[in-house]
Residue frames as a rotation matrix with the C-alpha (Angstrom) as fourth column:
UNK 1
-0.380 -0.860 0.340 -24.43
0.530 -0.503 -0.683 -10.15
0.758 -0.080 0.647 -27.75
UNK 2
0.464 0.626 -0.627 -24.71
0.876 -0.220 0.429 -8.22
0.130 -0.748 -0.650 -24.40
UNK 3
-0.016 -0.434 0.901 -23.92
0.343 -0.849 -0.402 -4.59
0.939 0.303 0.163 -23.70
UNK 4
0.380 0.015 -0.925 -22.57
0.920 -0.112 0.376 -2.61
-0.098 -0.994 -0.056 -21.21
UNK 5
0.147 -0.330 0.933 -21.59
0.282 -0.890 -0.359 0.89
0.948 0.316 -0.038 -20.14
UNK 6
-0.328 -0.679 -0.657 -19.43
0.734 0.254 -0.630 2.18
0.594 -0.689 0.415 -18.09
UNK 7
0.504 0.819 -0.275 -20.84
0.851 -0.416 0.321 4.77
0.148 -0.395 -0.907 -15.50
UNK 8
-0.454 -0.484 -0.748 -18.85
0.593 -0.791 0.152 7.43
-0.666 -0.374 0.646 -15.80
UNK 9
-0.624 0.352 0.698 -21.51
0.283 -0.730 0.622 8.95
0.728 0.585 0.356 -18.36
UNK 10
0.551 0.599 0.581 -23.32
0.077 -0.730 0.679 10.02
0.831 -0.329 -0.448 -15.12
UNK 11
0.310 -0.570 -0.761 -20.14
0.947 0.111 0.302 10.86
-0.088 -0.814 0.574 -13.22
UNK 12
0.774 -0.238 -0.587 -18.42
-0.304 -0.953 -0.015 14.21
-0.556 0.190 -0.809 -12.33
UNK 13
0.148 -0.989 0.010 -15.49
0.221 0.043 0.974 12.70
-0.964 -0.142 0.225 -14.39
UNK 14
-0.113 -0.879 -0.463 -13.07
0.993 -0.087 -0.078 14.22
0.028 -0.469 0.883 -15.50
UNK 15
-0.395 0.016 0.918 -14.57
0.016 -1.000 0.025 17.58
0.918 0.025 0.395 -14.68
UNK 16
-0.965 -0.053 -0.258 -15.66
0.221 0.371 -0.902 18.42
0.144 -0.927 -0.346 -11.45
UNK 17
-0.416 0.817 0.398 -19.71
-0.824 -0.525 0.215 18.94
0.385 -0.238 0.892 -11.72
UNK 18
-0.033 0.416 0.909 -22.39
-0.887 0.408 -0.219 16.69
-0.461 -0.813 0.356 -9.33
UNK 19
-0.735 -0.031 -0.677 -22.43
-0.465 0.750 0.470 13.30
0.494 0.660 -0.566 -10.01
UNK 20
0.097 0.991 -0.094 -25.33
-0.769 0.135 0.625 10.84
0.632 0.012 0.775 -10.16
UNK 21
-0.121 -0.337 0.934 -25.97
-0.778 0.616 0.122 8.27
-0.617 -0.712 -0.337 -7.32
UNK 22
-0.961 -0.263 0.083 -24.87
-0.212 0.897 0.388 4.74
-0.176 0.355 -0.918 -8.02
UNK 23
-0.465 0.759 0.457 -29.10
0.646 0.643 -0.411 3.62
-0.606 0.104 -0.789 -7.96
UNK 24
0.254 0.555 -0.792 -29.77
-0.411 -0.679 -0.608 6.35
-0.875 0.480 0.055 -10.16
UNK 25
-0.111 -0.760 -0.640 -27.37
-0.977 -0.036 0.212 5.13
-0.184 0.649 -0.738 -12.61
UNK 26
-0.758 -0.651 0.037 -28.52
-0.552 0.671 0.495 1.80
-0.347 0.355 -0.868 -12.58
UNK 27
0.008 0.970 0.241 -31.84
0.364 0.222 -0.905 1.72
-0.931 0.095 -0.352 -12.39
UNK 28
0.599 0.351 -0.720 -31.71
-0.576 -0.436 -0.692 4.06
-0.556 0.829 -0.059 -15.97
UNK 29
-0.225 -0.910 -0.347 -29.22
-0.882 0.039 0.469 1.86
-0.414 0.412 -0.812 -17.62
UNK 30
-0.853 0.301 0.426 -31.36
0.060 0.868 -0.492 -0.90
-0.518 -0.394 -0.759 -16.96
UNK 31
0.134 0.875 -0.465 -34.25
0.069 -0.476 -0.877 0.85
-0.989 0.086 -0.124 -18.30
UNK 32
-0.054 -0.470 -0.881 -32.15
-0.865 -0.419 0.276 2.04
-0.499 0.777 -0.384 -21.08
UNK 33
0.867 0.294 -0.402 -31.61
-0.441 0.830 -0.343 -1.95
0.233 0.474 0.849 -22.08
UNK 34
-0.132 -0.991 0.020 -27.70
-0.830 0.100 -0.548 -2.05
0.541 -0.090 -0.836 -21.34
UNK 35
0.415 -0.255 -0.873 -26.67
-0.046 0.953 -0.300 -5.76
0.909 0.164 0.384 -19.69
UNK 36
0.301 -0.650 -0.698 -23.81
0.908 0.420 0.001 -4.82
0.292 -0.634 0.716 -17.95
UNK 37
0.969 -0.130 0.208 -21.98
-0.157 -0.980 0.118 -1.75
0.189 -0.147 -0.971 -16.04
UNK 38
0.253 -0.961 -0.112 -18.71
0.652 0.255 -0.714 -1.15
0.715 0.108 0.691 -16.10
UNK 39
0.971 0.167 -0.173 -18.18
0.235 -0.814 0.531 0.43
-0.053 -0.556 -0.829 -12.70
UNK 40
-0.014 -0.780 0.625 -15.59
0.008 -0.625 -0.780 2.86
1.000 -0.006 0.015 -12.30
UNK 41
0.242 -0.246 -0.939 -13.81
0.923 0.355 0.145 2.36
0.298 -0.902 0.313 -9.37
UNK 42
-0.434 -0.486 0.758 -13.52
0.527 -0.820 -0.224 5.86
0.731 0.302 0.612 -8.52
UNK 43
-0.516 0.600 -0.611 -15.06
0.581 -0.279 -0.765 8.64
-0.630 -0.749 -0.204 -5.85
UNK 44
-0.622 0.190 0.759 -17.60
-0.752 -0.413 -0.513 9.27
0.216 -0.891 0.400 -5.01
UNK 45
0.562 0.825 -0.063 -19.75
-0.816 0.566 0.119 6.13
0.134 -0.015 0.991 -6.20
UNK 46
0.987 -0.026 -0.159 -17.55
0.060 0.976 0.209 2.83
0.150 -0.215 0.965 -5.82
UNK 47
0.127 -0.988 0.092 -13.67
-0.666 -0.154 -0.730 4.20
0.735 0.031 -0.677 -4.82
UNK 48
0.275 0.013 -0.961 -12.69
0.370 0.922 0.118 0.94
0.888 -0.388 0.248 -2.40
UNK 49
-0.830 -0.527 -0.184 -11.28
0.381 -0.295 -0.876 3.02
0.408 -0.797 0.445 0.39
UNK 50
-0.742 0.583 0.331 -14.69
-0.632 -0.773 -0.056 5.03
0.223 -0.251 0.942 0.73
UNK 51
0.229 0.898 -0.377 -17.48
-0.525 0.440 0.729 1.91
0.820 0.030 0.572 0.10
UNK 52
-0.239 -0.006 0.971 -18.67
-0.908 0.355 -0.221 0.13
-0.344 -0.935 -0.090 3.16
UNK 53
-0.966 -0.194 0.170 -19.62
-0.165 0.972 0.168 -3.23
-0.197 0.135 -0.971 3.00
UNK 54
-0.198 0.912 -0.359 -23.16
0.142 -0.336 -0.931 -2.10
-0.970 -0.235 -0.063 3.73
UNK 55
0.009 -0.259 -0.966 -22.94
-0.772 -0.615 0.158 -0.02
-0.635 0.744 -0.206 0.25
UNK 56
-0.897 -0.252 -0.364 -21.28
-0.438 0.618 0.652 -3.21
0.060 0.745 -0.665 -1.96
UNK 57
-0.765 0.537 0.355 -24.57
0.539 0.836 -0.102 -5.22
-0.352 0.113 -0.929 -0.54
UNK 58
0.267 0.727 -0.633 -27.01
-0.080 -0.638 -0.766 -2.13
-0.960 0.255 -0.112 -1.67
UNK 59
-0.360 -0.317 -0.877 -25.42
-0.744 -0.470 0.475 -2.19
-0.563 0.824 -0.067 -4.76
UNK 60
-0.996 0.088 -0.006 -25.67
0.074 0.870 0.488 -6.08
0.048 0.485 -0.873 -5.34
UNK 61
-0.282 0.958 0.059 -29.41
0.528 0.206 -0.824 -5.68
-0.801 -0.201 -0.564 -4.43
UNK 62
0.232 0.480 -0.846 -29.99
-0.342 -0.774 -0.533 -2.84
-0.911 0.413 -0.015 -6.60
UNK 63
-0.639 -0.004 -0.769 -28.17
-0.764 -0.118 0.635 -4.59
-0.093 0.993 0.072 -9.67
UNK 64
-0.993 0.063 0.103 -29.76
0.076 0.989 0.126 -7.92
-0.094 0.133 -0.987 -9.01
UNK 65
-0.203 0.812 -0.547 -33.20
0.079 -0.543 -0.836 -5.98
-0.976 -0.213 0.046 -8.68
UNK 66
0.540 0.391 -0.745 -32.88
-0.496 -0.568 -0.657 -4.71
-0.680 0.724 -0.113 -12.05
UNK 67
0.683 0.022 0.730 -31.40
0.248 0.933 -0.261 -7.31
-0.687 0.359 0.631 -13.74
UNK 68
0.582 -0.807 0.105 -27.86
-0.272 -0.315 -0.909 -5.94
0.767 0.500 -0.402 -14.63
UNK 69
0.468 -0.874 -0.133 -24.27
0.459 0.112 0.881 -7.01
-0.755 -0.473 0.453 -13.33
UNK 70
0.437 -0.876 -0.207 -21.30
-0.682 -0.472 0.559 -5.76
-0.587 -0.103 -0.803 -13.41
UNK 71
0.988 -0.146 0.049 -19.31
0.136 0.682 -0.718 -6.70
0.072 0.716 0.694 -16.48
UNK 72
-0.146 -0.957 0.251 -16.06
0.504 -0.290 -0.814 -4.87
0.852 0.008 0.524 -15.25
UNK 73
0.744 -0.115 -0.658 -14.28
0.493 -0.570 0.657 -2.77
-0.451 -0.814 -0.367 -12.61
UNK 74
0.389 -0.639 0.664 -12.18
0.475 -0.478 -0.739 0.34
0.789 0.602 0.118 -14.14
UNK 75
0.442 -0.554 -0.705 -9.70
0.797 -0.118 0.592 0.80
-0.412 -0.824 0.390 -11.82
UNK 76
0.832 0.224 0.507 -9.44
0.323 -0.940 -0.115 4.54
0.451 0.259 -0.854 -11.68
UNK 77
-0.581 -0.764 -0.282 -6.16
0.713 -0.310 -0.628 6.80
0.392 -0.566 0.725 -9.93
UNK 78
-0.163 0.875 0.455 -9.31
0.018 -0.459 0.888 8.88
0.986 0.154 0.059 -8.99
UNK 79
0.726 0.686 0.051 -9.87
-0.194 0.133 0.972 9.86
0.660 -0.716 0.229 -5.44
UNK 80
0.859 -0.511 -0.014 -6.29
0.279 0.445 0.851 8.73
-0.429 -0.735 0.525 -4.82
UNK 81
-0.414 -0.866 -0.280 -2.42
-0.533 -0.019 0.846 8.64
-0.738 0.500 -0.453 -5.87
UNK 82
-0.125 -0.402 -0.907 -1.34
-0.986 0.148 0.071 7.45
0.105 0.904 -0.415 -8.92
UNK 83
0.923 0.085 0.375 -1.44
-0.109 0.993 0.045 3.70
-0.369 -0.082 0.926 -10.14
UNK 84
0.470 -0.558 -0.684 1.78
-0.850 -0.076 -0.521 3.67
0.238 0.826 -0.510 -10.99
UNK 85
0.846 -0.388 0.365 3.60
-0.096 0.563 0.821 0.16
-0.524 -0.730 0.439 -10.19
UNK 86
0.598 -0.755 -0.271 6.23
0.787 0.617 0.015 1.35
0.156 -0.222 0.962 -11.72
UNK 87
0.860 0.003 0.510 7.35
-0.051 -0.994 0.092 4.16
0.507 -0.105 -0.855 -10.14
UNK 88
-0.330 -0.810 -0.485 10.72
0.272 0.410 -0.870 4.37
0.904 -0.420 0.085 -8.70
UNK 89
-0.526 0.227 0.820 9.12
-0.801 -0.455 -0.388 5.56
0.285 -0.861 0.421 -5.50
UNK 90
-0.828 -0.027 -0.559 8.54
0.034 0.995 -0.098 2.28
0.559 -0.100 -0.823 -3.42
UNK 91
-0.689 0.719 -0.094 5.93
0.169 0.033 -0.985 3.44
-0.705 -0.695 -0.145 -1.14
UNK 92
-0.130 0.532 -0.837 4.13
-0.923 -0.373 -0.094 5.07
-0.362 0.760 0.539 -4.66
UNK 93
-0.567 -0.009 -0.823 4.43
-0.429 0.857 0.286 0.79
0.703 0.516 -0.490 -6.24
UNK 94
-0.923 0.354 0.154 3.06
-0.014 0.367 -0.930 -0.20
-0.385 -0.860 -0.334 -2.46
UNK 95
-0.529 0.846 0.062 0.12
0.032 0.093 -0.995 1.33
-0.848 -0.525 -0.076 -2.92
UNK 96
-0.590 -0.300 -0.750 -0.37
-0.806 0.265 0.529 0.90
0.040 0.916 -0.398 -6.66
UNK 97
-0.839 -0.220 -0.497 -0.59
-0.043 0.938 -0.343 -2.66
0.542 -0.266 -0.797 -5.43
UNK 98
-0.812 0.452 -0.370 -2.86
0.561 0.428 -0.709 -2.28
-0.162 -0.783 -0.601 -3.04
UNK 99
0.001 0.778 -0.628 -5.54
-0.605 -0.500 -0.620 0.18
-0.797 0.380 0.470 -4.88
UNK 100
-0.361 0.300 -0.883 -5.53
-0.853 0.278 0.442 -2.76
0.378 0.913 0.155 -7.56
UNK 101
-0.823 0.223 -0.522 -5.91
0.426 0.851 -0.308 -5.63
0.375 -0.475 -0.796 -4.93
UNK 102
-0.682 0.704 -0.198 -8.80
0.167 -0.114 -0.979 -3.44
-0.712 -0.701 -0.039 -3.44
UNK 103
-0.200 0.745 -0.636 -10.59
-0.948 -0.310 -0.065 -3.11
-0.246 0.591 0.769 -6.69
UNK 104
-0.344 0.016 -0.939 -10.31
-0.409 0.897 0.165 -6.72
0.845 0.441 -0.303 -7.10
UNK 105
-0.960 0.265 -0.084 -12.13
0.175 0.342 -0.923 -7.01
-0.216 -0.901 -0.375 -3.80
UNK 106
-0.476 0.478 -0.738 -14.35
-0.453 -0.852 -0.260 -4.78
-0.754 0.211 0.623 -5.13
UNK 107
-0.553 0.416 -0.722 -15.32
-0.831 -0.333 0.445 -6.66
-0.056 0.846 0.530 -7.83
């Protein structure tokens, strides 16, 4: 059996106090013994509008480094609107849509 955890235990969520950087957070998980991370898709560490491309490859180095991957993406409303796709507001379903197609990039 493999474990994972999701990184909002060293996020500011859902309160606002400092959160930990993404290589802090994996390098102790790793340490810890954990498998996998479940990354919250969220700001300030992996929200798809905000990460560069630059970023996603630091990340892949840093899990492949420490020998953890990514067992999920928790697509967060964090950082942004709502996920609602169904909202009667069409431009609200638009982007819905498109903050779930960018976490599936993302992952």
């Amino acid at each position: 059996m493999k474990l994972g955890c999701n990184t909002w235990m060293y996020s500011s969520f859902p309160t606002w106090i400092p959160a930990y950087p993404i290589e802090y957070v994996i390098k102790k998980l790793a340490k810890i013994g954990y498998d996998g991370i479940e990354l919250g898709a969220a700001s300030p560490v992996a929200y798809p509008p905000y990460i560069t491309k630059e970023d996603r490859k630091r990340i892949s180095n840093l899990l492949r480094e420490n020998n953890i991957e990514i067992s999920s993406v928790l697509v967060c409303p964090g950082g942004g609107c709502g996920n609602n796709v169904a909202s009667p507001i069409e431009a609200e379903r638009k982007q819905a849509v498109q903050s779930y197609k960018d976490c599936i990039d993302l992952a």
